[in-house]
C-alpha positions in Angstrom: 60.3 40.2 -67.3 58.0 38.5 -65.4 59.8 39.4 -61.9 62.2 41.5 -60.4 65.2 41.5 -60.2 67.3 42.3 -57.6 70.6 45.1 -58.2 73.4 47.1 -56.1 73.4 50.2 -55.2 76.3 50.7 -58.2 73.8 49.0 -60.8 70.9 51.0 -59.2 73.2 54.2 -60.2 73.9 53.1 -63.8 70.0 53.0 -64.6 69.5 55.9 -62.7 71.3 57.8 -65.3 69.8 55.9 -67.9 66.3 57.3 -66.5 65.1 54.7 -64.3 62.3 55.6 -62.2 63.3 55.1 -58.3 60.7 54.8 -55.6 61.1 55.1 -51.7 58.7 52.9 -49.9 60.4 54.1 -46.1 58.1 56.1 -44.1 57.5 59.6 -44.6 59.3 60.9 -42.0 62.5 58.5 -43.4 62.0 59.7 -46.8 62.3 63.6 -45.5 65.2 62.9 -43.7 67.0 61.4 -46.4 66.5 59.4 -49.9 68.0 58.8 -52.8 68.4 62.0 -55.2 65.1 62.5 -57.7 63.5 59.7 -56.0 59.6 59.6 -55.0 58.1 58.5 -51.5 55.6 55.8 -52.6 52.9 54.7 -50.0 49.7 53.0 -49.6 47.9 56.6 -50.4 50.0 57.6 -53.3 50.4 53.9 -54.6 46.8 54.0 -56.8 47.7 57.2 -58.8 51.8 56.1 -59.1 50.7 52.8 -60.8 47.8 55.1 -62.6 49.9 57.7 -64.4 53.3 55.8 -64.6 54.9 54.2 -67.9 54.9 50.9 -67.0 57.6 49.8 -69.8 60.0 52.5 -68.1 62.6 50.7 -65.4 61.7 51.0 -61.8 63.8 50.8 -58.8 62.7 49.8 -55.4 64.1 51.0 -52.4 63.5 50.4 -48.7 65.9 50.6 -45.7 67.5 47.3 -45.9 66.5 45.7 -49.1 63.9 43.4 -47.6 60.3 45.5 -48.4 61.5 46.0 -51.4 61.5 43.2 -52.5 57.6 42.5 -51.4 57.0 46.0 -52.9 59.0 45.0 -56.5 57.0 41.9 -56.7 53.5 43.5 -56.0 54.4 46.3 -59.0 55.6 43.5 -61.6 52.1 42.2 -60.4 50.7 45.6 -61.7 52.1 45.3 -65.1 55.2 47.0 -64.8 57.5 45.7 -67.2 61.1 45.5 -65.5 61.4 46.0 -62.0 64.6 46.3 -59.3 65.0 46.0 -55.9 67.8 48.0 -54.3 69.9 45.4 -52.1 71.3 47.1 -49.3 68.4 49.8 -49.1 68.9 53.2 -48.3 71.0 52.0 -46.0 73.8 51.0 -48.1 73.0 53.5 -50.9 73.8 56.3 -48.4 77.4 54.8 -47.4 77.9 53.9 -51.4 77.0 57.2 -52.7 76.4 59.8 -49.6 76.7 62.6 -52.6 73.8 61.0 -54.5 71.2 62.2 -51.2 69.0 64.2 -50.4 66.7 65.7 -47.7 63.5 67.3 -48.0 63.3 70.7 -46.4 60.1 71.1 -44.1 57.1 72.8 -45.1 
């Protein structure tokens, strides 16, 4: 796969349970208030040991608010060498009204 491809929040489910790897690229603050179960907040500081230590033949999802970063974000991790890539149409935003059961907050420390 030489780009991404990009999937609903229904496909994004079905390779979730298949063990696809799901990454938040929202701000923190976003990503604490709510995200997509078992995901991982992804930034510009956490980005260098992500790609480092990840298997880059296991699927990745991308997700955003809307569905637009994503997409920049999917793109610059096929660049990477990662071997199939998603973006999350809809972002977070349309996961949450697809699957509300399927979020998650993270508690404060």
């Amino acid at each position: 796969m030489s780009e991404f491809t990009r999937i609903s929040p229904a496909q994004a489910q079905v390779l979730r349970q298949q063990g696809a790897v799901v990454v938040d690229i929202r701000d923190p603050q976003s990503f604490a208030a709510g995200h997509i179960k078992g995901s991982q907040h992804l930034d510009n500081h956490s980005l260098h040991d992500f790609i480092a230590k990840a298997d880059l033949d296991q699927p990745l999802i991308v997700s955003c608010y809307h569905g637009n970063s994503s997409q920049s974000a999917a793109a610059y991790l096929v660049g990477q060498g990662f071997s199939t890539v998603y973006s999350l149409d809809g972002g977070f935003e349309l996961w949450r009204a697809t699957f509300p059961q399927e979020t998650a907050q993270t508690p404060d420390d």
